[in-house]
N, C-alpha and C positions, 0 to 999 in steps of 0.2 A: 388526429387534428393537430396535435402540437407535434411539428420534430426537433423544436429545441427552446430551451427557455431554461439559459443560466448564466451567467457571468463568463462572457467568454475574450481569452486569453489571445492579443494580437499582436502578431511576430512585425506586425508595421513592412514599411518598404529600406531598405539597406538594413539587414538585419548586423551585418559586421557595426555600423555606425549607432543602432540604436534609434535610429528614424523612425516618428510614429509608432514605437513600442507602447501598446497598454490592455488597459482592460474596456471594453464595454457591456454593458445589459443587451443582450440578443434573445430577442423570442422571434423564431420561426413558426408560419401556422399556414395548414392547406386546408381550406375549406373545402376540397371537394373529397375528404374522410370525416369518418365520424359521424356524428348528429347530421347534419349538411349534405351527406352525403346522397342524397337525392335530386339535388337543384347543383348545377353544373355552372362552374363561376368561370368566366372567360378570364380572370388574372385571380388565382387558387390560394397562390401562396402570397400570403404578407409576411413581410420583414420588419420586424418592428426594432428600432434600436435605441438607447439614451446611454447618456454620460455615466459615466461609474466614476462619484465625489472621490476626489481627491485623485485622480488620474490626471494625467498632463495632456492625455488624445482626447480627441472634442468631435462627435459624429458628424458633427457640422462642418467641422474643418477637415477633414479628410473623407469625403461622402462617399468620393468617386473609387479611390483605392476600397476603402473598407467593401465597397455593395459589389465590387469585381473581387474581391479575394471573397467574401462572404459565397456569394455564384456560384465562385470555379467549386471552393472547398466546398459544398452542401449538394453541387450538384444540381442546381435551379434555372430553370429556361427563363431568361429576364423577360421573354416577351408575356409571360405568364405571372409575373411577381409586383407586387405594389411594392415599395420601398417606404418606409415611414420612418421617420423621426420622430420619437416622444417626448418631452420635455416635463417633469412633474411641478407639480403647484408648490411652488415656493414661499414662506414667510420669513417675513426678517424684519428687523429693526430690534430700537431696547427692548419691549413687550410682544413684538411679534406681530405689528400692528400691521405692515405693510406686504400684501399679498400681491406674488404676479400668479395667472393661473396657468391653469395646464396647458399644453401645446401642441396640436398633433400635427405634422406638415408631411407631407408626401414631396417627395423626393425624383423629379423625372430623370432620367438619363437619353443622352445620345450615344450608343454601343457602337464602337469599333476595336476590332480583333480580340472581341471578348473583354472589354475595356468597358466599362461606365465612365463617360466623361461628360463635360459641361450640365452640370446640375442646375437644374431646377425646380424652387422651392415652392410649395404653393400650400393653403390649408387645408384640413379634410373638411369636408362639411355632411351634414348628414344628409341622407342616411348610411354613409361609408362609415362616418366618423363615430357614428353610434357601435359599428360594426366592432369596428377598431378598439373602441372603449371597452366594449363588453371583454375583448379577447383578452387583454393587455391584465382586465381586475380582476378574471375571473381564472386565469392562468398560474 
């Protein structure tokens, strides 16, 4: 069920210039292994992705490179793959008093030549988003 989930290392676009070099949180997951593997999911694989604190690349801001390098390198049919963005539950202020919560957005693409391009962003709602939650805590 999981083919990847760990801190993964990205070489960005103009690797001589240092362009979009960094790190993100990458879990990969096929539903149609494993437990699941009875009930046949018409899009298998989720891509779940979020920020790595203290990084300068932002999953948000580079959607379309990351989920086309992500693709070619993993080997994944986009027509088959959910794209997700995670965002965790944030507290801040002096005491900690100020909560934003968690955030899951699915992420659509228009593919050309093996390209993800023009994104868009939308929320999960359940019962995807249930889906999504259990993978992401329980992984």
């Amino acid at each position: 069920m999981i083919i990847y989930n760990d801190i993964y290392s990205w070489e960005g676009l103009g690797r001589r210039f240092g362009l979009a070099v960094g790190k993100i949180r990458l879990r990969i997951f096929n539903l149609n292994e494993g437990d699941n593997a009875d009930i046949l999911h018409l899009r298998p694989i989720i891509v779940v992705v979020s920020d790595v604190p203290g990084e300068k690349i932002s999953v948000k801001g580079w959607a379309g490179p990351l989920a086309s390098y992500i693709v070619n390198t993993f080997d994944i049919n986009h027509h088959r793959m959910l794209w997700v963005e995670f965002y965790p539950a944030v507290e801040y202020g002096k005491r900690k008093i100020k909560h934003i919560q968690e955030k899951f957005e699915a992420v659509d693409f228009d593919w050309e030549a093996g390209r993800a391009v023009r994104p868009r962003w939308r929320d999960l709602t359940a019962p995807l988003l249930d889906t999504v939650r259990e993978l992401v805590y329980t992984s």
